[in-house]
N, C-alpha and C positions, 0 to 999 in steps of 0.2 A: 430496543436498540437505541442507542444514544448519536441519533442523527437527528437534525435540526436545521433548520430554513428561519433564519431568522430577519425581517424586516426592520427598516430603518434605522440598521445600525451601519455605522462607516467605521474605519481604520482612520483617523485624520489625519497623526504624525506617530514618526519613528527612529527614535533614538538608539545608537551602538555605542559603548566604551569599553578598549581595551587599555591595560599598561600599556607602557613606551614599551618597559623590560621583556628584550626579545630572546631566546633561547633556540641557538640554533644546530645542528645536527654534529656541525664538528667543533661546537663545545662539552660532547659528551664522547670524543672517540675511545676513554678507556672501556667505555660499555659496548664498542664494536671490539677489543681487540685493538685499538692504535690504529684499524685499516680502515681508510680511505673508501675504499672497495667497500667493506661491508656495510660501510654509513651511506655510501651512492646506492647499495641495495636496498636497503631499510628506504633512504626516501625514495625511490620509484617506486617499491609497495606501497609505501603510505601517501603517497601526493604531496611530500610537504618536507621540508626541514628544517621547518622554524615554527615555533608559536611561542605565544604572548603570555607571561607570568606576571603573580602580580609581587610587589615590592612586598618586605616585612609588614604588617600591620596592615595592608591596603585590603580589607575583605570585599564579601559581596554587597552589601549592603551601602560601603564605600562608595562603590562603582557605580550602583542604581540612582545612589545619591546627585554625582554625578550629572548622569543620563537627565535625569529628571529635573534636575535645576534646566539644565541645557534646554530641555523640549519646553516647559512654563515657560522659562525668559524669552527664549528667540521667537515661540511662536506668540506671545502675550496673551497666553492665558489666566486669567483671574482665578486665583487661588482657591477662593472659596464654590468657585462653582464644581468645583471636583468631589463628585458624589461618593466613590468608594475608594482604596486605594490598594490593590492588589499586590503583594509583595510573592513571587511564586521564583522555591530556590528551594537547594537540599543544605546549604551553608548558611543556616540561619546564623543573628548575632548569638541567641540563648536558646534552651528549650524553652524557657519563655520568662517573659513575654513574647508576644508576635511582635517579630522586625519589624513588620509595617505600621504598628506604635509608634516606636521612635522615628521611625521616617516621618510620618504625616505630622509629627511635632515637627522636627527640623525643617519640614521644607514649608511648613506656615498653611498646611492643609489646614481649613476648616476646623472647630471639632463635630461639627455634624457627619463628619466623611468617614462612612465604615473603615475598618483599615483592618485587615485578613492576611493570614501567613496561605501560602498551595505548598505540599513537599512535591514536587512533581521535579523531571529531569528532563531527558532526550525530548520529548510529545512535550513538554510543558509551556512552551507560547501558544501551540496552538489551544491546547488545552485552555491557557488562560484568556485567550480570545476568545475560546466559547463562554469561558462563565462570565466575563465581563460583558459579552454581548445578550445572551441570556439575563443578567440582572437590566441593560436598557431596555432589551425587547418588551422586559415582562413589566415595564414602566417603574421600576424601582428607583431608577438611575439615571441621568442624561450625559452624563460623565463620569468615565473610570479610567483611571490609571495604573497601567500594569504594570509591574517591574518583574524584568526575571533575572537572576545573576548567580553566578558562583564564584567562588574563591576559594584556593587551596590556602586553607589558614595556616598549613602546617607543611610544607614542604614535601612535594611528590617524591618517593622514594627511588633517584632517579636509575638506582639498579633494574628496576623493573619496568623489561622491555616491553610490555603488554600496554600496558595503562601511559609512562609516564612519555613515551616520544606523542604521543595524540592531544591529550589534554590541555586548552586555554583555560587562559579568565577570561570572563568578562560580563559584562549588564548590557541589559536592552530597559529601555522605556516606549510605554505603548500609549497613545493616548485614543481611546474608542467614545463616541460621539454619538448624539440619537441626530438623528439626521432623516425625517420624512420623505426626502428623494433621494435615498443612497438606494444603488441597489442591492438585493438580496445577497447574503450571506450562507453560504451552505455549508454545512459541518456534519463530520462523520470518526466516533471516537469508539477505543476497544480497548481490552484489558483481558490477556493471560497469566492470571497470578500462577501459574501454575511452574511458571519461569522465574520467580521472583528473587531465588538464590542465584542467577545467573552474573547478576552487577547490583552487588550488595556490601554494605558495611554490617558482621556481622555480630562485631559488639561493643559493648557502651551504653547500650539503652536495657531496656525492659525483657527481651528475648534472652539477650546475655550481657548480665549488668556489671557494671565495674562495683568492686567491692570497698568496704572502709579501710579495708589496710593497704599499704605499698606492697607486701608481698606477694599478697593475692592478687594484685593487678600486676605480675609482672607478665604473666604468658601473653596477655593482651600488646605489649609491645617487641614481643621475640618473633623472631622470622619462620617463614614455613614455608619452605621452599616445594612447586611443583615438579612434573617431570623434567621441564624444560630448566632449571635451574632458577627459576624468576622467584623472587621475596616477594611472600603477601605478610600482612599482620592483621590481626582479630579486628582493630580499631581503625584498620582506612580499606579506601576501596578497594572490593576484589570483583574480577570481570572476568569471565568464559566467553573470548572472542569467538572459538566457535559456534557454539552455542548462540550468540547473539548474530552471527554472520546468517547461520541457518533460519533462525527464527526470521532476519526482514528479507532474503530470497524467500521464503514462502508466506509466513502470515502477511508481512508488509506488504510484500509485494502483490497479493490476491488483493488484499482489503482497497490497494491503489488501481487494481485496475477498476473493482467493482464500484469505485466510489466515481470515478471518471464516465463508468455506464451510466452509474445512477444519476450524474448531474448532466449527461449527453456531452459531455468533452472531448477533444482528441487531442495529439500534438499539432494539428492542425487548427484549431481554435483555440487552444490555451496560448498565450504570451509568452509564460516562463514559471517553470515548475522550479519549487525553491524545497529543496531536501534537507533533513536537518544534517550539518555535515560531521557526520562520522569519521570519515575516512574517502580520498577522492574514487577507493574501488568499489567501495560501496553504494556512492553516489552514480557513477557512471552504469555500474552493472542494475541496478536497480532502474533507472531512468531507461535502461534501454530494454528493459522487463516489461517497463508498461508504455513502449513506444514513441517515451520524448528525445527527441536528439538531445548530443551534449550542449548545443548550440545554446539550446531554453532552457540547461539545466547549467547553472551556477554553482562550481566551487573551490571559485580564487577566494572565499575568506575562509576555508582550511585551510588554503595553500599558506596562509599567511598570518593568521590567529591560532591555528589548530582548533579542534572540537572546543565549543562552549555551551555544549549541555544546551540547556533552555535557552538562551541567548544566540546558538546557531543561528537559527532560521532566518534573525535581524538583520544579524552579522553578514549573510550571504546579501538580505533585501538591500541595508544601506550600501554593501562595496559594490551593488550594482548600478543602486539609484543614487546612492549619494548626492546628495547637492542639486536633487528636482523635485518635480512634485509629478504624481503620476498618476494620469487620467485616463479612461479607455483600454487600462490594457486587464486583461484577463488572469489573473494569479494563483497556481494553484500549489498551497502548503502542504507540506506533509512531515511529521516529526512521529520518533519512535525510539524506542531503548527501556530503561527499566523499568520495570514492573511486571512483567513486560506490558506495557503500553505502545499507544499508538493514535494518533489522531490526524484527521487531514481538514482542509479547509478551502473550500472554490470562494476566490470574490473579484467583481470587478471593481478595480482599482478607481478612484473617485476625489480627485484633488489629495492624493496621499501625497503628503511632505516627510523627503525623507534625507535626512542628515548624512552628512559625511562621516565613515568609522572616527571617534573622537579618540586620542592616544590621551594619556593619565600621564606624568611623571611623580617622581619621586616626593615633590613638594606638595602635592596634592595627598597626602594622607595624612590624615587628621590625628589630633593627638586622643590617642585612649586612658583610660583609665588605670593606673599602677595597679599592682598585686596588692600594694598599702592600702589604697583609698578602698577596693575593695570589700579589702576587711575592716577597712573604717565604717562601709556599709554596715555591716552584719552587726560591728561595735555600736552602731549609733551614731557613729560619729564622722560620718560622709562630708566631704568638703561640697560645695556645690562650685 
């Protein structure tokens, strides 16, 4: 079983950034029909009417970017003492190299500082709180830095009602600490590949590969529409909401209540249970599955970002705590979706500093490289 008690490691600080660029329910009313009515429906299903896109060009990696300056400068952390540099996201820059490469260049890490891609999604902070905490426990490291983020590099197909009303951007940075008086960290992680077509991209890579001709890559951008009339295509996300609704009322929700026995919790001793946010029905009905009120469970940053993947979990921690530092209280994580995956995490909270949601605008996205310079690469003849 991949559960773990891990000693002397803390959470120290906690960085969120989304876009300014807001997208909100009745900027999309020709996908209800023109009515009012049906968009007032859609958001009381979904908790929400707005979330946070990111501008042309602004990826994930952007965004982490970011986070990460923010959390070194404001809290003065010395650059070089950052032992690994976790970069965990399904929007990398390339197949490769690993994003976290270029990162720990740009942000003037070290070069002794590991720097690692994680593909992980929904579970993936906690996820990545375990391996970072795991590489201090096992004395490897006394500083890691996580990044988790996504970005729609490509424009969510906004006909499709399933995936495109839920979906943010956005990054988190994490910074985890060896810390000989913090207290214990409890972790509890699982994995159903057996769902794994449920929230899948299901081609482009090595499964089903794009081909050397235009012709033969066309099926990969044509529509194929379900029962319900919704557009998927070969090459961007496709998701079976029910399928996913049923998988966290049962696996999630058993795995959270047994991980609450296991560590002697209730909602009477827990602070504040922090859900990766999905969706606000799935946070509520879940929460009230394994007996936390909505009180200790947070999810004004769906209400207000929409879903950001790996980046959730922050996103709910900083719109809570925003702008303090938080000691004493009791925290207990829990993050799930593809793979299907799932992972939780009990800690108490220990001088955790944690940021205000940070908005991006337009000026803040860096300039990339043309299609030219590119092929000036591959020519030899790369500008620097």
């Amino acid at each position: 079983m991949a559960d773990a008690n891990f000693s002397h490691v803390r959470l120290d600080a906690l960085y969120t950034v989304v876009p300014q660029k807001e997208l909100r329910i009745e900027d999309e009313l020709p996908y209800y029909g023109n009515s009012m009515k049906k968009a007032e429906r859609a958001r009381r299903i979904l908790g929400t009417d707005k979330r946070r896109i990111a501008y042309p060009g602004l990826i994930a990696s952007d965004l982490c970017r970011v986070a990460a300056e923010r959390l070194l400068a404001e809290q003065e952390v010395d650059r070089t003492s950052v032992d690994a540099l976790i970069f965990l996201s399904q929007s990398p820059d390339f197949d490769l190299p690993a994003t976290a490469c270029r990162l720990q260049h740009e942000l003037g890490l070290s070069k002794h500082c590991a720097a690692f891609d994680v593909n992980q999604g929904c579970a993936g902070f906690v996820y990545g709180l375990w391996l970072a905490s795991s590489l201090i426990a096992a004395g490897g490291c006394r500083k890691v830095l996580l990044l988790t983020g996504d970005s729609c590099y490509v424009a969510r197909d906004a006909r499709n009602r399933i995936t495109a009303p839920i979906f943010g951007d956005g990054s988190s940075a994490a910074l985890i600490c060896r810390d000989e008086n913090a207290p214990d960290m409890r972790f509890s992680l699982g994995t159903d590949g057996a769902g794994f077509r449920h929230i899948i991209v299901p081609g482009g890579r090595a499964m089903l590969p794009y081909s050397r001709t235009f012709e033969e890559n066309r099926s990969f951008f044509e529509d194929v529409e379900d029962a319900l009339g919704n557009p998927w295509r070969l090459n961007e996300v496709f998701m079976n909401g029910g399928e996913i609704f049923n998988f966290v009322m049962t696996t999630v929700s058993e795995h959270l209540k047994n991980f609450m026995q296991q560590t002697n919790v209730s909602s009477e001793t827990v602070d504040w249970l922090f859900l990766h946010q999905a969706n606000k029905q799935i946070i509520e009905t879940l929460a009230a599955q394994v007996g936390m009120p909505v009180e200790k469970t947070p999810s004004t940053a769906f209400s207000k970002y929409g879903n950001l993947s790996s980046s959730s979990i922050p996103s709910a921690m900083c719109e809570q705590f925003g702008g303090t530092t938080v000691t004493g209280q009791k925290l207990l994580l829990c993050g799930y979706g593809v793979g299907l995956s799932w992972a939780s995490c009990l800690m108490n909270a220990d001088n955790l500093r944690c940021a205000p949601v940070i908005s991006v605008g337009p000026d803040d996205v860096p300039a990339k490289w043309t299609l030219e310079q590119w092929s000036g690469l591959l020519r030899g003849s790369e500008e620097q």
